[in-house]
N, C-alpha and C positions, 0 to 999 in steps of 0.2 A: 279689568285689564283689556286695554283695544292691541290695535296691531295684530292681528291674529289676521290680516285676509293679505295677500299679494297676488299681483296680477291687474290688469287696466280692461282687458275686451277679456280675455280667460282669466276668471279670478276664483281665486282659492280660499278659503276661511275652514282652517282650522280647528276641532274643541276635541276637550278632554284632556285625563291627565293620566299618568301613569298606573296610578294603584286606584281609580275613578272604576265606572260601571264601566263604561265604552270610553273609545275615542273615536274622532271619525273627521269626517268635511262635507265641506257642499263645495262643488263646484259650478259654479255658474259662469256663462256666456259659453256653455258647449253647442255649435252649432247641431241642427236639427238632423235628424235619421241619418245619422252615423251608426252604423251596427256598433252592439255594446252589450254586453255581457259578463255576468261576476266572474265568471273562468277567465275573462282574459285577463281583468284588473287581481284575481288571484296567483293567477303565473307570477306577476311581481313582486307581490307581498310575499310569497313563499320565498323567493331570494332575501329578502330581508329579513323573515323571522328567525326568532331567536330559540338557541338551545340544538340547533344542527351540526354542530361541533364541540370538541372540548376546548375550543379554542375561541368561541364565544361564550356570554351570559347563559346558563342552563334555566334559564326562565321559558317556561313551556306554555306558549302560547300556539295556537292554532293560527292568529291572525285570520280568520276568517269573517269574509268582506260580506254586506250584505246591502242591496241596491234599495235603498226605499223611496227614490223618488227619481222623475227625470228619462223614464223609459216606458218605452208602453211597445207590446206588438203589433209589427206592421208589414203584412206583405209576405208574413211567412217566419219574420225574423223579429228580434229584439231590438228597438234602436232609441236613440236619444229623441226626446221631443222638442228641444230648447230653451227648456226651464230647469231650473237649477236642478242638480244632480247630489240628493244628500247619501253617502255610505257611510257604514256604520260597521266599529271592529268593536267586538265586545271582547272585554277582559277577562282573564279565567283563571291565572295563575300567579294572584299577588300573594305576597307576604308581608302586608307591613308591619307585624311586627320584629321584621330584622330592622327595623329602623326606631324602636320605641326608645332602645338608649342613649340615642344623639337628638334627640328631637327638639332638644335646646342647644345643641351643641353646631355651631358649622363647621360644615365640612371645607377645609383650602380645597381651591381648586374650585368649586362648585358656588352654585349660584346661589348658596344659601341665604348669607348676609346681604347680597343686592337687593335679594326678593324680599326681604326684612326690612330695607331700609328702604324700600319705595312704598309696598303695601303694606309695611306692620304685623305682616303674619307671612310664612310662610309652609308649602306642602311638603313638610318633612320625609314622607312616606315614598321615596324612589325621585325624590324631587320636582313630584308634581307635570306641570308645563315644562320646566325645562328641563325633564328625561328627554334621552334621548328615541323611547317607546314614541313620542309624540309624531317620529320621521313617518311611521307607519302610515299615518293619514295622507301625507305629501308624496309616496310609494302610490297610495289608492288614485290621488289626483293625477299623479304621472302617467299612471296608465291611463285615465282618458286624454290625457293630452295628446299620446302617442298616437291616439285615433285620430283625430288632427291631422298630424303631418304624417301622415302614412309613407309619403317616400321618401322622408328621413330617418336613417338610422342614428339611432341613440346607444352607445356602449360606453364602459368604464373598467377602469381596472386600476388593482392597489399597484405602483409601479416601486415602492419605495416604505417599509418598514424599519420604524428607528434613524438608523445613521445607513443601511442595505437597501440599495438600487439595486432594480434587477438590472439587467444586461439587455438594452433595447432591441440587439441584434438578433435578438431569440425572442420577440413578440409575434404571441400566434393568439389571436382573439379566441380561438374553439381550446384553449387550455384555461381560458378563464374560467370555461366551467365545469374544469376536472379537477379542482383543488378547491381548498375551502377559505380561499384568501384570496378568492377572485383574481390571482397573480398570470400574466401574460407569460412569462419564463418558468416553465418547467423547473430551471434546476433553481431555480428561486424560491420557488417555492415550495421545494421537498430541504432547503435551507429555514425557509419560515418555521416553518414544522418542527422543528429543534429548537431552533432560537427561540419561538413563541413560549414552548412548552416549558422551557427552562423558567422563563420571565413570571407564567401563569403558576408553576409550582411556586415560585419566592411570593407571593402574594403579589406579584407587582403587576406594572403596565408599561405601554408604548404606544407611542404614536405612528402616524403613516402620512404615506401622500398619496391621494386619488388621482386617476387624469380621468377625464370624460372627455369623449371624442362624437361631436354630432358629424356627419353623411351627407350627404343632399341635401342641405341648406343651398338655396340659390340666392346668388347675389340680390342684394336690393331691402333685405329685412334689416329693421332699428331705424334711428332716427337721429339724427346729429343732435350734440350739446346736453340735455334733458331729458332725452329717448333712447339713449344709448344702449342698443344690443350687447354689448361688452361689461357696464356699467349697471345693467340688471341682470347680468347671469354672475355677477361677482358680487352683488347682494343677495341675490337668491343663493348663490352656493357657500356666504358667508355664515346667511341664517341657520346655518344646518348646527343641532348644536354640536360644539366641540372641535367646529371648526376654527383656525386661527390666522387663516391667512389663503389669498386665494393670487391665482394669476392665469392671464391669456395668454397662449402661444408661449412666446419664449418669454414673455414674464419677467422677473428679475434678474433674469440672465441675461438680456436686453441691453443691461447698461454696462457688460464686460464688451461689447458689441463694437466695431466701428460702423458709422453709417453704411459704407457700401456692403461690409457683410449683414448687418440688420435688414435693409431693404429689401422685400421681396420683388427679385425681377421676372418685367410677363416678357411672353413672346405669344404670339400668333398662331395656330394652329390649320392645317390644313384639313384636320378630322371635327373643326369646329363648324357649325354652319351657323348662319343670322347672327344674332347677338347673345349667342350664348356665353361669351368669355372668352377671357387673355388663359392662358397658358402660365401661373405661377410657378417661377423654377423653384419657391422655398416655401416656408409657412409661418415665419418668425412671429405674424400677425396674428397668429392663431386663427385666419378666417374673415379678420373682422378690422375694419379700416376706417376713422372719423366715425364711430358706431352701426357703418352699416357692413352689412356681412357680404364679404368678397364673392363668394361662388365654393369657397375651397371649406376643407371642413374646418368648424369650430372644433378647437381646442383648450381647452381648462384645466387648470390642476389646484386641487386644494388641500389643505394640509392640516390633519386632526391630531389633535393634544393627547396626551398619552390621559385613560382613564383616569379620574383624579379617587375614585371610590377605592383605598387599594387598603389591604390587610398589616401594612405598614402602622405604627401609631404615628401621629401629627402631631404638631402644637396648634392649639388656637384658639378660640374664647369661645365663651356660652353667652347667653342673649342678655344675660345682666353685664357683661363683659369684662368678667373674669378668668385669667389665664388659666388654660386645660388642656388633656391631651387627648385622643379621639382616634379611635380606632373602627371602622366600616367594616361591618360584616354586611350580608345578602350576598344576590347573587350579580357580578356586572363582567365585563367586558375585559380582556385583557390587551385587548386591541380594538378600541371602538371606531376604529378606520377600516375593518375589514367590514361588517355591515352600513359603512357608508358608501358604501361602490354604488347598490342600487338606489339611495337616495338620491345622490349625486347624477345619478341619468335621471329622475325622475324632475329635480331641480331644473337641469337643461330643458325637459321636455317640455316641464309646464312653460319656461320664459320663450322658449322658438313659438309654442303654439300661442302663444299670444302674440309674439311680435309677428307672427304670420296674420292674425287676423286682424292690427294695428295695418298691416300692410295692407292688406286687402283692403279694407276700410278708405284708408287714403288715396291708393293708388288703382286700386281695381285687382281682377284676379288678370 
């Protein structure tokens, strides 16, 4: 299986599988003596592990990250040396034998039959690679990325569960993390909190939509045509699994749009100095203009498939392919959009910190 590395100057490579020893990554092209530390890349993972709610997967994992290459101390501190960077989360709380009864059987919705019908076999057991436990390593990568672009802020948040938008009017970034649906809107999400729990009692599922919002991106990163900043943060945040659709700024709302209200207008500024930048009166762009990024923040939103693992029975065949019905027991997600928030900033983080050091590269610092 190739395809496991993304990234061009900051690149990421992936291993492991779900119910495996460990998963983990290397990351390689981290520039040199960047302070770095398993606490800081741990702050992350702990927003993404699982079992912290009744409203996620009760799969109790620790997620704990472990640095075995790519730092050494210097000067007092821990820091990167500029060779590859391997972490390593080791696994601690499989079950696969909730999965011994379908193990001929696929599951709709899941990757079963592809991964069947490319390699001949597939990891029945939590579904291998394409679990969604896999994000966990690309969470580890994200936090060194963030050391990179240190005066970038990276955030996200679920703004949209099922067919239920919050109410943008009532977005406060510091309630993302008083609730356990990483939701912006308070009364949104003491709304989630009902409606999830209803959903998670019937065995079932739902999906959501994430936005990610990067800060201090300064004009000038990505590359027209083949390099596009826009164009690799919508395959980075495509990869994520369970995602099914992605968009920048106003996205497909773009094309309810007349020109002059899509266009974002500048004006001048008198609190600007040199050439810092026009004055955007909108953001329809999401940040990012012929692929390179405006000055103004990046904006993204992606939109994840309701859990396809659900207590529901199904129709669908077994590997000789004969019709059958299929019923998923273990443990998953009733909402696998709510643990996509911190993927999704970690997604951004890695594609800015490369197109930052593409930039530097070409253009100087």
């Amino acid at each position: 299986m190739s395809h496991n590395t993304f990234g061009h100057m900051f690149r990421v490579t992936t291993f492991g599988e779900s119910h495996g020893v460990a998963l983990g990554c290397v990351v390689d092209g981290c520039p040199s003596r960047i302070p770095l530390t398993a606490d800081e890349i741990q702050r992350d993972l702990d927003r993404r592990r699982p079992g912290q709610s009744k409203y996620t997967t009760q799969r109790q994992e620790p997620d704990q990250v472990k640095i075995l290459s790519g730092v050494m101390e210097h000067d007092g501190r821990q820091v990167t040396t500029g060779t590859p960077i391997a972490l390593l989360i080791e696994n601690t709380d499989q079950r696969s034998k909730d999965y011994s009864e379908i193990k001929d059987k696929f599951r709709p919705g899941h990757a079963d039959f592809t991964y069947e019908a490319k390699y001949g076999l597939r990891d029945y057991r939590g579904g291998g690679r394409s679990s969604a436990r896999e994000t966990a390593a690309r969470v580890a990568a994200g936090a060194v990325a963030r050391k990179i672009i240190p005066d970038v802020t990276v955030r996200a948040a679920l703004v949209q569960m099922g067919p239920h938008k919050i109410d943008r009017a009532n977005w406060d970034w510091d309630e993302v993390g008083r609730n356990p649906f990483f939701c912006p809107d308070k009364a949104k999400a003491e709304f989630f909190a009902d409606y999830l729990d209803d959903i998670r009692k019937n065995g079932s599922s739902i999906g959501a939509v994430v936005e990610v919002v990067a800060e201090g991106v300064p004009a000038g990163w990505g590359a027209p045509i083949y390099g596009k900043l826009d164009s690799d943060l919508a395959a980075a945040l495509m990869s994520i699994n369970a995602v099914k659709g992605v968009e920048i700024g106003a996205g497909f709302g773009a094309a309810e749009l007349h020109g002059e209200d899509n266009a974002d207008e500048m004006r001048s500024s008198s609190s600007n100095v040199g050439n810092d930048g026009p004055v955007f009166l909108s953001n329809h762009a999401g940040g990012i203009l012929g692929g390179i990024s405006t000055g103004q923040a990046v904006v993204a939103r992606f939109a994840v498939k309701p859990t396809s693992s659900i207590l529901t029975p199904r129709r669908t065949i077994d590997r000789s392919g004969a019709d059958t019905d299929i019923l998923t027991k273990g443990r998953h997600d009733p909402c696998v959009g709510i643990r996509a928030v911190p993927v999704g900033e970690a997604m951004m983080a890695c594609v800015l910190a490369d197109h930052f050091l593409r930039h530097r590269g070409q253009a100087g610092s």
